[in-house]
N, C-alpha and C positions, 0 to 999 in steps of 0.2 A: 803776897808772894811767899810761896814755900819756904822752910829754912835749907832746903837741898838746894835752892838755888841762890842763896847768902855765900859773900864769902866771910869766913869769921874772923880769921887770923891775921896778925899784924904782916907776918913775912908774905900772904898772899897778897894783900895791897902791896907791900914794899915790891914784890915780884910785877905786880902792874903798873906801877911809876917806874920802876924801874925800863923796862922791857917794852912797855905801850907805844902805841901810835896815839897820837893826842888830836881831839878837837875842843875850839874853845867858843865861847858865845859870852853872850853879855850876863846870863843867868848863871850857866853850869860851862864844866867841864867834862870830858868824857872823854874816858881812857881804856883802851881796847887791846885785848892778847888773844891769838887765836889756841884755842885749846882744846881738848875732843869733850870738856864739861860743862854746863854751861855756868856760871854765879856771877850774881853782882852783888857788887858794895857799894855803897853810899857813903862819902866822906861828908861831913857837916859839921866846921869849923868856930870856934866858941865868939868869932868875929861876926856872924850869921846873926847873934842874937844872944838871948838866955835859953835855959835848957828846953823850955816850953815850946820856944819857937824853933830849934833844931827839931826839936822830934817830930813837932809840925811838917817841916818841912821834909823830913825823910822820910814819915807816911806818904807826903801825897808823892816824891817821886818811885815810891814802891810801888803805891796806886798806876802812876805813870806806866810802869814797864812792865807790871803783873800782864796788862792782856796781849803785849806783844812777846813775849818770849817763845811763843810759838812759831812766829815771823823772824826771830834774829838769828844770825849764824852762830855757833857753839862757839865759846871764849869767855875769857876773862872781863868782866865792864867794872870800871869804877865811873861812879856821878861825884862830882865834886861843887857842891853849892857856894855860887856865889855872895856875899851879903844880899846883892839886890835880888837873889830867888826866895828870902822872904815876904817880898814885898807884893810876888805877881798872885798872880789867880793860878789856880790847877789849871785851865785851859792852855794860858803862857806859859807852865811849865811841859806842859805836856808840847807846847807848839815847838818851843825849845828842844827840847830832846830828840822829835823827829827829825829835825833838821841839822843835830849831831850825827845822829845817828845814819843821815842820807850822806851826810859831807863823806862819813867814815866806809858807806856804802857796805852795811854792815845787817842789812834787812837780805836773806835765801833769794838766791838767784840773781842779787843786784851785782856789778862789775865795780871794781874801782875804777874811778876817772881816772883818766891816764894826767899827768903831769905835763902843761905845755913845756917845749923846750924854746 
């Protein structure tokens, strides 16, 4: 993934936990702002692991969202790895993401689900 599409700064995360709409799964979290730019960040928590397996981890979900970023609508995304998204396969992580990412209905042209009442 490009560094134009990173977000680098702390106050840019702090603006997407702040501000997000949130989905959660058992691996990751994923946190969403709609914005006219598109960047993602990767949180990966020192609970995760040692340093070796953090950055493990944050390659492959870069791997993860490098070839849909052409599919997702413009905004802010933060991933926030669970301890147990050390553990999976890239496939699990990858299965994981798509299925935040549908809850959030956040893939060009998809609708949000409407909210039962």
């Amino acid at each position: 993934m490009q560094r134009q599409h990173r977000l680098s700064r702390n106050r840019q995360f702090s603006y997407v936990y702040r501000r997000g709409v949130k989905a959660s799964g058992r691996d990751l979290t994923l946190l969403y702002v709609k914005n006219m730019q598109q960047r993602i960040g990767i949180s990966v928590s020192k609970k995760v692991g040692c340093a070796v397996v953090r950055n493990h981890t944050k390659r492959r979900l870069r791997e993860c969202m490098r070839p849909q970023l052409s599919e997702l609508k413009n905004g802010l995304y933060v991933i926030v790895a669970h301890p147990a998204a050390a553990e999976r396969s890239f496939l699990q992580l990858q299965h994981s993401l798509n299925l935040l990412l549908h809850k959030l209905a956040l893939y060009r042209g998809e609708q949000p689900n409407p909210k039962p009442q």
